[in-house]
C-alpha positions as CSV (number, residue, x, y, z in Angstrom):
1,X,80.1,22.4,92.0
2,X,80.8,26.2,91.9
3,X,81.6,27.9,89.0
4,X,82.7,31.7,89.3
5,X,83.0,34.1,86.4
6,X,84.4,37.3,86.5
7,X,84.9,40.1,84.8
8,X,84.4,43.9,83.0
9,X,81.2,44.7,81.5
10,X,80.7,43.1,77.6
11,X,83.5,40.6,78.6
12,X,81.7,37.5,77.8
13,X,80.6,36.6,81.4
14,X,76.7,36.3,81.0
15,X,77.5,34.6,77.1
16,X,79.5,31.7,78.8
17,X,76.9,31.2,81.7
18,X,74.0,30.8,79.0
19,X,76.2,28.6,77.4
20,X,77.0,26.2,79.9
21,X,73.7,26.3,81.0
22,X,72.3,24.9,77.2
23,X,75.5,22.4,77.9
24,X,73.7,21.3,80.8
25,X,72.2,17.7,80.8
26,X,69.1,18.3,83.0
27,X,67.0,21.5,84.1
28,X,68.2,24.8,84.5
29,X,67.1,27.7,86.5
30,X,67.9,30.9,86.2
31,X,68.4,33.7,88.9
32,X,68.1,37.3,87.6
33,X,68.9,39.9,89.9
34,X,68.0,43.2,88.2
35,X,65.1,45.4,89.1
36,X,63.3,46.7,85.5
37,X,63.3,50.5,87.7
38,X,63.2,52.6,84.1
39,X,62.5,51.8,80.1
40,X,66.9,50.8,79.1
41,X,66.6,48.2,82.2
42,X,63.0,47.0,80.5
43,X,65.0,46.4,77.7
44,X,68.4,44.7,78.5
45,X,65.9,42.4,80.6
46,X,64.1,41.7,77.8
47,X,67.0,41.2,75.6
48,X,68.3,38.8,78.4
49,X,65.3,36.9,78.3
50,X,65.2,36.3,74.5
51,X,69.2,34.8,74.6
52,X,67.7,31.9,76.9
53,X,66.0,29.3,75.8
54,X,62.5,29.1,78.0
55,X,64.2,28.4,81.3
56,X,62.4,29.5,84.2
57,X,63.3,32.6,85.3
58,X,63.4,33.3,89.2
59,X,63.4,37.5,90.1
60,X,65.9,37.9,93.2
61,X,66.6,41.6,92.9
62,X,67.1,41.3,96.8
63,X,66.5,37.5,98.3
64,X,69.2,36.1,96.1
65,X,70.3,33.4,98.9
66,X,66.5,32.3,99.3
67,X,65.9,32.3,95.7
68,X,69.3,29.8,95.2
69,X,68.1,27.5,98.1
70,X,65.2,26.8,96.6
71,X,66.1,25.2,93.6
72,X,65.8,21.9,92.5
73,X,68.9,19.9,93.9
74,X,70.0,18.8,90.6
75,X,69.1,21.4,88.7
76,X,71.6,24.1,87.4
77,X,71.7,27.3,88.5
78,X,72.6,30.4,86.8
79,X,73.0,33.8,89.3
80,X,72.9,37.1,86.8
81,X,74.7,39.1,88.8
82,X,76.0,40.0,91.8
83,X,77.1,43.4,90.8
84,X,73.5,44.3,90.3
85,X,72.1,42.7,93.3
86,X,75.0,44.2,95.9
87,X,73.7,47.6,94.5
88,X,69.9,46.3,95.1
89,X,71.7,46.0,98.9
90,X,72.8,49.3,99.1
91,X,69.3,50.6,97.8
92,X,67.0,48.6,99.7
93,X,69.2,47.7,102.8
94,X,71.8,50.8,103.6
95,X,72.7,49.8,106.7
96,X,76.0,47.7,106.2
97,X,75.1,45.2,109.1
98,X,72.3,43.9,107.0
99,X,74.0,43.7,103.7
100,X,77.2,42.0,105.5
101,X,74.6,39.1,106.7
102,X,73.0,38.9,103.3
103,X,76.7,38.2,101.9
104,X,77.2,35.5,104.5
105,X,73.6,33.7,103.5
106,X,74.7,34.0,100.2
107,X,77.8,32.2,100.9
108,X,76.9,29.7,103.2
109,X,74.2,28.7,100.5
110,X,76.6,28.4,97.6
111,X,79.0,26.2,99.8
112,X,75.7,24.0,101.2
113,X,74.3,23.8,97.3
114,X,75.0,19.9,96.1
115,X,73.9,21.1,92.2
116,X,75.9,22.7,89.8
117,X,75.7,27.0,89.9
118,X,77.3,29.3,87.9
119,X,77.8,32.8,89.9
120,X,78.6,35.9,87.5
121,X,79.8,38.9,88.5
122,X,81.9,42.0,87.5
123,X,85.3,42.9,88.1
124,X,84.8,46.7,89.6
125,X,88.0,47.1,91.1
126,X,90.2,47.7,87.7
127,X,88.5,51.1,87.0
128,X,89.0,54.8,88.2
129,X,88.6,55.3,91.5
130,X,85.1,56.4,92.8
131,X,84.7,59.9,93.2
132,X,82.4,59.5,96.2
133,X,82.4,57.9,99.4
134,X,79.6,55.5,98.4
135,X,81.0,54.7,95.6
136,X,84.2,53.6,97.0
137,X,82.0,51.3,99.4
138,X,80.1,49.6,96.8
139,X,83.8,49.1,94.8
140,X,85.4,47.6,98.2
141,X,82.1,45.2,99.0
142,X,81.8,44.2,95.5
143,X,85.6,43.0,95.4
144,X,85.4,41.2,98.8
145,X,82.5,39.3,98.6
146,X,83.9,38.4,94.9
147,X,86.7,37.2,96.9
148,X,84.8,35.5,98.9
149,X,82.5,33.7,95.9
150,X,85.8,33.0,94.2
151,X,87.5,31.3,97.0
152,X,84.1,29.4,97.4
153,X,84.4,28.1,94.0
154,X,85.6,24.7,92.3
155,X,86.7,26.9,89.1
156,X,86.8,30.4,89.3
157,X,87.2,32.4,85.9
158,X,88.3,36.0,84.8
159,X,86.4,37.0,80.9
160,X,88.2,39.5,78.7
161,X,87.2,39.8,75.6
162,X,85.3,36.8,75.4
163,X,88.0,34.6,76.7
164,X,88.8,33.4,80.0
165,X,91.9,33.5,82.5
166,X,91.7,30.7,85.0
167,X,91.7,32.0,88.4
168,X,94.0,30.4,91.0
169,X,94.6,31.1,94.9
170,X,98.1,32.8,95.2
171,X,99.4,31.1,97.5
172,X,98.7,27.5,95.2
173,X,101.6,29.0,92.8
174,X,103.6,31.5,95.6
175,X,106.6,29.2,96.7
């Protein structure tokens, strides 16, 4: 079962995914994406660390789709985020070929996964409008592969404000 959350930064996303993951009745394994490159990501990864209680930790700043497959079957898994690791992507693989193939291991691993995973990611697409063209192409891959994820998923969730909007496919509600 796939559970999506989505959302702006400080909307509650990563809060709710640590707290289904103490609801969780059985191990849990977390997926961290972010790369501690300077002393304010040292931190927040720190701070991260201390909100969850002792679970193991798994470092995917870039082999996010390898990192989820190998998880225990059962276990739950908890991907923190995808925003950070698409930008890991454009860093370490520019070429968009690559980081198109890394979305579709992604994907074909969170349909495959039998275990319960929580994706978060954020909701880039509700902002101003990049004033570069890279920033435009990180905005536009972000909000498809979110797409993507959310389409993927058995309950898909928007966070504002620490409360949530269920998310449904339009054409479920459109007559």
């Amino acid at each position: 079962m796939l559970t999506f959350l989505v959302g702006g930064a400080r909307s509650g996303k990563s809060t709710l995914a640590v707290e289904l993951g103490v609801r969780h009745d059985g191990d849990v394994v977390f997926v961290a994406t972010a790369e501690p490159v300077d002393d304010d990501l040292r931190d927040r990864i720190a701070a991260h660390r201390a909100e969850r209680p002792g679970w193991p930790t798994v470092e995917a700043a870039i082999e996010l789709a390898a990192a989820i497959d190998a998880a225990p079957p059962d276990a739950l898994v908890i991907v923190d985020c995808l925003t950070v690791w698409v930008g890991n992507l454009f860093h370490h693989r520019p070429e968009p070929a690559d980081r198109a193939r890394a979305y579709a291991q992604l994907l074909d691993v969170l349909r495959r996964r039998t275990g319960p995973t929580v994706v978060v990611s954020n909701e880039v697409g509700l902002g101003l409008h990049p004033d570069t063209s890279l920033g435009r192409e990180y905005r536009d891959e972000l909000g498809r592969l979110n797409q993507r994820v959310a389409a993927a998923a058995h309950t898909a969730l928007f966070l504002v404000a620490g409360r949530a909007l269920p998310l449904v496919d339009p054409r479920e509600v459109l007559p």
